[in-house]
C-alpha positions in Angstrom: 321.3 166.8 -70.4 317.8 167.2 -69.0 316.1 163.3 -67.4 312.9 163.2 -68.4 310.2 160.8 -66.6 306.9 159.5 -69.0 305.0 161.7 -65.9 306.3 165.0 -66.6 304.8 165.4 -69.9 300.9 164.7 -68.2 298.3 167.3 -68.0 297.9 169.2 -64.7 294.7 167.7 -63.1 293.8 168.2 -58.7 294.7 166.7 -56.1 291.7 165.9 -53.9 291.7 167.2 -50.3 290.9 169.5 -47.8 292.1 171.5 -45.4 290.4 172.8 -42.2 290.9 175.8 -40.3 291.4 173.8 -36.9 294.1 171.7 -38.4 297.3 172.9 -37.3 299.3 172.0 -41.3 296.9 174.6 -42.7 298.8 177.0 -44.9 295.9 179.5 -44.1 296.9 181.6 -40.9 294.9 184.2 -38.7 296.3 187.7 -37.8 294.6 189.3 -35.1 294.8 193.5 -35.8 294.5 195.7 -32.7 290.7 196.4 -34.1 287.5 194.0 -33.9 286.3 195.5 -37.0 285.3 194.3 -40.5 287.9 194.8 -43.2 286.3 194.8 -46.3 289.7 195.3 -48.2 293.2 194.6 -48.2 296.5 196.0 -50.3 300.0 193.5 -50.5 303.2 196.5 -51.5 305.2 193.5 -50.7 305.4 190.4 -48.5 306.5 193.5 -45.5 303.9 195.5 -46.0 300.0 195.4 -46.1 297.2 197.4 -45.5 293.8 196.5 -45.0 290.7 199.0 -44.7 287.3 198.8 -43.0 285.8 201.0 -40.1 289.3 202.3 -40.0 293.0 201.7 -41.8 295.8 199.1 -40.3 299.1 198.7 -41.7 302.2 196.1 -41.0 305.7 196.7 -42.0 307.0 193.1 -40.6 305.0 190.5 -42.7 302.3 190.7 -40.3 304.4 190.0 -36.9 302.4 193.5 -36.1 300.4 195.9 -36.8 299.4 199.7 -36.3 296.2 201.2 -36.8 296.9 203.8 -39.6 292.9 205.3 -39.8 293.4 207.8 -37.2 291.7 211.3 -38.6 289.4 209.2 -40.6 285.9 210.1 -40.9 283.8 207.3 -38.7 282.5 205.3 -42.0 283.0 202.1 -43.7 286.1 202.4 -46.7 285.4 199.2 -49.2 288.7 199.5 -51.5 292.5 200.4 -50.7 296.0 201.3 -52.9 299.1 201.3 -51.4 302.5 201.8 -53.2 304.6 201.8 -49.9 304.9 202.1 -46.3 303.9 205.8 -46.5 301.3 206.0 -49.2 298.1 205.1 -49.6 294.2 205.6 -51.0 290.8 204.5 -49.4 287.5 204.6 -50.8 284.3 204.7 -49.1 281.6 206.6 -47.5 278.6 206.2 -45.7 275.7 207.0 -48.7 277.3 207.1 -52.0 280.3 205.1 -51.0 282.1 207.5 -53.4 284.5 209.1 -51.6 288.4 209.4 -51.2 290.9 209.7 -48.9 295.0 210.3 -49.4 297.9 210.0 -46.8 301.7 210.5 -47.2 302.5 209.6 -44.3 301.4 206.0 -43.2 297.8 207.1 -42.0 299.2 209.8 -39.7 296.9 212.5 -41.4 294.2 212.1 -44.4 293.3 214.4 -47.1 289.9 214.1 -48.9 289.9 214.1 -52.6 287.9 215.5 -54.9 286.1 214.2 -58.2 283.3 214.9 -60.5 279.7 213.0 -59.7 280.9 211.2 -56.9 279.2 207.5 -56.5 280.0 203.7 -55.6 283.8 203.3 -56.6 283.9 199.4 -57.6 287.7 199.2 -57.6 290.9 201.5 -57.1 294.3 200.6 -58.1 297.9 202.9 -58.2 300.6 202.4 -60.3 303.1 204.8 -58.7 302.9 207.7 -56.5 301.3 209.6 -59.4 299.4 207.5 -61.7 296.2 205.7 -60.3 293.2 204.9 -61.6 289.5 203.8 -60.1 285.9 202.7 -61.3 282.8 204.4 -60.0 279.4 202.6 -60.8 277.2 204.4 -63.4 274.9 206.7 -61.9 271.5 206.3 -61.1 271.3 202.3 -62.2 269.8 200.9 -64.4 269.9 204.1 -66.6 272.0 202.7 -69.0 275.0 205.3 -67.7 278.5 205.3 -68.8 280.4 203.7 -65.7 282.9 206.3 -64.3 286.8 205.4 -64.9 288.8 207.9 -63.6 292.6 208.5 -63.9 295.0 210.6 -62.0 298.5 211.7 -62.9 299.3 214.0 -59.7 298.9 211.3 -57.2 295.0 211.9 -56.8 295.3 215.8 -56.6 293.2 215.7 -59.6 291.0 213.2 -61.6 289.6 213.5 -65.2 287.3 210.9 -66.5 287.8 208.7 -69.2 285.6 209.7 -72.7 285.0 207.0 -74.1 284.2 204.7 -71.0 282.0 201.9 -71.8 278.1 202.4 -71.0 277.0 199.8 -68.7 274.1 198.9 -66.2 275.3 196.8 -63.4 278.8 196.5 -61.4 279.7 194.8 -58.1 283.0 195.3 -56.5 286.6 194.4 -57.4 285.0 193.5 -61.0 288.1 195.7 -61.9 291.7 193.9 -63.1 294.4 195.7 -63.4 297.5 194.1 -65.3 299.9 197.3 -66.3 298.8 201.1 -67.1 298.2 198.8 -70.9 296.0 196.6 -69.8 292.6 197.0 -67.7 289.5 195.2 -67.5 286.3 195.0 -65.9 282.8 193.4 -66.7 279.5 193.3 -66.3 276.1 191.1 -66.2 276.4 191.8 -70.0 279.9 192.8 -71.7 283.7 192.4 -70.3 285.6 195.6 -71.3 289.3 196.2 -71.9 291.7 199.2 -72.5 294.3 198.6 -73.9 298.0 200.6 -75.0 297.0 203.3 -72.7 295.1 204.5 -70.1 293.8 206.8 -72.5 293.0 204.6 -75.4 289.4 203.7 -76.7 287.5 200.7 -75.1 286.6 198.1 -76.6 284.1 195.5 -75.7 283.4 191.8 -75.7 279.6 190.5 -75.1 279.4 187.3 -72.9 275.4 187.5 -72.6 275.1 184.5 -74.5 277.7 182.7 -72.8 275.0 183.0 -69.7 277.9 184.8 -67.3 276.8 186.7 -64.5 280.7 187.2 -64.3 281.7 189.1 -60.6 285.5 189.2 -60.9 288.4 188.6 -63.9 292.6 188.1 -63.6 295.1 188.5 -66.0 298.8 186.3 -65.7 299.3 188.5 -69.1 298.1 190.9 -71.6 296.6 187.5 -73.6 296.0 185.3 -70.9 292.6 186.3 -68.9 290.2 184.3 -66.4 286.7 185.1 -65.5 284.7 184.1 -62.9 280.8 184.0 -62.5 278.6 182.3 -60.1 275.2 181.8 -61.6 272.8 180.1 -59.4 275.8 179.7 -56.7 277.6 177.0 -58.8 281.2 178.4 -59.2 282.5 178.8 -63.1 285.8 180.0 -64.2 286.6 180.9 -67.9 289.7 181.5 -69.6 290.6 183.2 -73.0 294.0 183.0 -74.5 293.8 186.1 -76.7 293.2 189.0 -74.3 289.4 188.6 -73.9 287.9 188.3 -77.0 286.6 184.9 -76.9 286.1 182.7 -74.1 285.9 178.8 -72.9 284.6 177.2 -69.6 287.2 175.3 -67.8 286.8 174.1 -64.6 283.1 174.1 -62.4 282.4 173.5 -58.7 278.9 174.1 -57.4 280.2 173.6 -53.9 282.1 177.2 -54.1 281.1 181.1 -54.0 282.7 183.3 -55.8 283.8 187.7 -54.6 287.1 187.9 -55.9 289.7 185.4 -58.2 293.5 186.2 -57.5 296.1 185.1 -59.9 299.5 186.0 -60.8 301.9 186.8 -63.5 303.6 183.3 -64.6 302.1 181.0 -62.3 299.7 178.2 -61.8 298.5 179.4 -58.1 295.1 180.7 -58.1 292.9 181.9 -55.6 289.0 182.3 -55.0 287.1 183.9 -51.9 284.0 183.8 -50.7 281.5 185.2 -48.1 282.7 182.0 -46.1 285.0 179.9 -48.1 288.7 179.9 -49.9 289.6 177.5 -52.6 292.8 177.4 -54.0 294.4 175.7 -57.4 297.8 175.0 -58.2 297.1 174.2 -61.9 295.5 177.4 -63.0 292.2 177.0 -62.2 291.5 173.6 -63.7 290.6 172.0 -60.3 290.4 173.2 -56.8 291.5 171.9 -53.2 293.1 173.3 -50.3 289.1 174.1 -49.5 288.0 175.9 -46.5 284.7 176.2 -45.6 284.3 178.2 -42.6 280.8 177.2 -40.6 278.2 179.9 -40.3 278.8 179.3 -36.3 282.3 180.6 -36.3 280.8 183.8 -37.3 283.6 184.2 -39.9 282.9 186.4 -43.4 285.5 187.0 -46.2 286.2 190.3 -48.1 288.9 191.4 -50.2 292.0 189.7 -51.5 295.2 190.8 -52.7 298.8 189.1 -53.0 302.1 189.9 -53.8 303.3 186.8 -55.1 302.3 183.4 -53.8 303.5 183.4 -50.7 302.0 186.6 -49.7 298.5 185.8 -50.3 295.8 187.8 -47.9 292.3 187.7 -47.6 290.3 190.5 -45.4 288.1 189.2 -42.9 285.8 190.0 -39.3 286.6 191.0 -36.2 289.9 192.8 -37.0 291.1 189.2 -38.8 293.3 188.8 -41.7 294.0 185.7 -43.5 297.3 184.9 -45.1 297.8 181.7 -47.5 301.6 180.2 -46.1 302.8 178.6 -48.8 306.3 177.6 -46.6 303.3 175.3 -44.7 303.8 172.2 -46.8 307.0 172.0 -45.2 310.2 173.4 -47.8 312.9 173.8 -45.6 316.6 175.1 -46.5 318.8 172.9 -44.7 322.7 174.8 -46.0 323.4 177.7 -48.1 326.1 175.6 -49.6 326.3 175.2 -52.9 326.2 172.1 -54.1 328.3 170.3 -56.9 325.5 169.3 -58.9 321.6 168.2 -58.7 320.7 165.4 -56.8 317.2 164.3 -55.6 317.3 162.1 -52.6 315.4 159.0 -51.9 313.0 160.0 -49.6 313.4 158.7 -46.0 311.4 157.0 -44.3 310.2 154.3 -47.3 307.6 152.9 -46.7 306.1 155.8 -44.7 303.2 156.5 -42.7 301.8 159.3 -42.7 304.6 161.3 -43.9 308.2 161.3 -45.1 311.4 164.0 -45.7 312.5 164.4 -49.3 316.3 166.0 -49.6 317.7 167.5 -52.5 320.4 169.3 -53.6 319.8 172.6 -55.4 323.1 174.1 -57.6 321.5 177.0 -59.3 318.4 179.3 -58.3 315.7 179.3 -60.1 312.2 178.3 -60.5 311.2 174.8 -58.5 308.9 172.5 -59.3 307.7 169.9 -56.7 305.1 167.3 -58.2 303.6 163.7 -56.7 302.1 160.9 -59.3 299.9 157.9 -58.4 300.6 154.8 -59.8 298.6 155.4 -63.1 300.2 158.3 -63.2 297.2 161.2 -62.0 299.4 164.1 -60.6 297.8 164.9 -57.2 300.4 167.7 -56.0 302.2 170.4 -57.5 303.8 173.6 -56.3 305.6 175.5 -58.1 308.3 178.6 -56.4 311.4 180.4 -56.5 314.3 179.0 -54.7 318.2 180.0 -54.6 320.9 177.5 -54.9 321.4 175.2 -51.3 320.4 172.2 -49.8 316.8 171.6 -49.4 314.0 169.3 -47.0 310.4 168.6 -47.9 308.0 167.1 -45.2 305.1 166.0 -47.1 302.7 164.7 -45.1 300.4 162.5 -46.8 297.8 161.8 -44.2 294.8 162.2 -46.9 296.3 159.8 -49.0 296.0 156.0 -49.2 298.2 153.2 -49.3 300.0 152.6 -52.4 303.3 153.5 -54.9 303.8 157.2 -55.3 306.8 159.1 -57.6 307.9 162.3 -57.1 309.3 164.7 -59.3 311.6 167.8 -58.7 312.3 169.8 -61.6 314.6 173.4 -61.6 315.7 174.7 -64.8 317.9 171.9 -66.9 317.3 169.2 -63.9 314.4 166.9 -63.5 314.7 164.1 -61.6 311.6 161.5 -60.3 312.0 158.9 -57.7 309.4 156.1 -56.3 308.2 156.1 -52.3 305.7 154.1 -51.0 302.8 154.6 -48.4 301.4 151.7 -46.1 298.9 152.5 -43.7 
């Protein structure tokens, strides 16, 4: 029989806080490449491998512990967008005019072939499905003629393109204003209209006008084929909108004039959203409803943001300067699997020390995998943590660390499939 507290059934609102890059909990982490370049793109296969392009092409097979440079053969220009399905295979775009050009290996960077396609100009976005099937979006030509924009498809692994019909006309794109869900289900938009295709990469078009809505919209994510987000950033005040039935109509939810908006990362199923900047990162664990975890990097430190990409949500990374890559942690707030023992049953621990100051171990006992959810109440009940992951079956140790907190009576609540269980702690400072 599944416990039920009175705080489980409250609506997700933030936690308040922020994280700096000099502070050592930070679940943001710097990876050093063996180039000082600027990466303007990076592509997650998995939480092994990653590529990231810029000046040139580096690639890591261990998680980041290192990396190769894979660009070797490449012409010397800047590529803005990379697909990778594996270790081996890969596509950059780029160029040094038209920014419409690209480039194939098969064998982890070792050699580069150039590909070919009709009207070549600024590709906005690329994205492969397999080792055959891949798709991009090339700005219209000659803006603001009131061009079609330029989606593309392959079915030979980029040994041959053909343009899509019936692509939508259009007069303004930036980059990575592409999402791709599934070969049934791509999007893009504009300062005008968002666009979807959908039941085939061959299908008709169809388009939804947002002018009205007063959306200079720069980047969209899809969890599913109904549930969309949309980001915009009109006068530099940060806006995300969501629509619950595939993009057809759409609702502001959450606003934050203190963030900048180049590309919004979600995923399939969960709350965990991302959002980058030229300088900052905000991240929300209630699906875009509020944002925390800020980093706001100083103009001084010289640091600028590009593209973001993530396999799930603990394999988050975010291209940056100076041969940098940024990777969100999310085994930083301190989840640690004590024994893979299975235990008899659930059990939630009182958490030790209580009272505490600044932080405190929570045990538990996990009997089945599945999907965990870690939440912290005030005492009016405000939730101001949640994380939510996949975790097998063992015995389990949180360090929470509540040094941005004040005094006071806290609950936490740990719920995995049937089980839910909630306990009180208490913080004196």
């Amino acid at each position: 029989m599944k416990k039920l507290s009175f705080f489980h059934t409250l609506v997700l609102i933030s936690f308040m806080f922020q994280i700096f890059a000099s502070r050592s909990i930070s679940q943001w982490q710097t990876y050093q490449t063996p180039v000082q370049s600027r990466f303007s793109d990076v592509c997650v296969v998995n939480q092994n491998i990653i590529w990231a392009s810029g000046e040139t092409v580096v690639r890591t097979t261990n998680g980041g512990v290192s990396w190769i440079i894979a660009g070797t053969g490449l012409p010397a220009v800047q590529f803005y967008h990379i697909a990778a399905i594996d270790e081996n295979n890969a596509w950059v775009t780029g160029g040094a005019f038209s920014g419409g050009q690209i480039f194939r290996t098969t064998n982890g960077g070792i050699n580069w072939v150039e590909q070919t396609y009709s009207q070549p100009y600024w590709i906005n976005g690329i994205h492969f499905f397999n080792a055959n099937t891949g798709v991009f979006l090339r700005d219209p030509l000659n803006p603001p003629s009131n061009d079609t924009a330029g989606f593309f498809i392959t079915r030979n692994g980029g040994l041959n393109w053909y343009r899509s019909l019936n692509t939508p006309r259009t007069t303004a794109l930036v980059d990575h204003c592409m999402s791709v869900f599934d070969t049934n289900f791509v999007s893009f938009q504009d300062d005008n209209n968002f666009y979807r295709l959908t039941g085939g990469l061959d299908n008709p078009w169809q388009s939804v006008s947002i002018d009205s809505m007063g959306v200079y919209s720069t980047s969209s994510c899809f969890v599913n084929s109904s549930t969309g987000y949309l980001a915009d950033g009109v006068g530099n005040k940060f806006r995300l909108w969501n629509s619950t039935n595939g993009g057809q109509n759409w609702s502001i939810i959450s606003r934050d004039s203190s963030m900048s908006i180049y590309k919004l990362q979600c995923f399939a199923n969960s709350p965990l959203f991302f959002v980058s900047g030229p300088y900052s990162i905000g991240v929300s664990t209630n699906s875009g409803n509020s944002w925390h975890y800020r980093i706001t990097y100083p103009f001084a430190d010289s640091i600028s943001l590009g593209g973001m990409d993530g396999f799930d949500t603990t394999s988050v990374w975010i291209a940056g300067n100076k041969g940098r890559l940024f990777k969100y942690n999310l085994a930083y707030i301190g989840i640690n699997q004590l024994s893979t023992q299975i235990p008899g049953a659930f059990r939630l621990y009182q958490n030790y020390p209580n009272p505490f100051n600044p932080s405190t171990k929570i045990k538990f006992d996990l009997p089945n995998a599945g999907k965990l959810s870690f939440r912290i109440y005030d005492i009016l009940g405000k939730e101001i943590y949640e994380l939510s992951e996949y975790r097998t079956s063992g015995v389990y140790e949180i360090d929470f660390d509540a040094s941005d907190y004040s005094s006071g009576v806290y609950y936490y609540l740990i719920e995995c499939g049937e089980f839910a269980q909630t306990k009180k702690m208490i913080l004196l400072k």
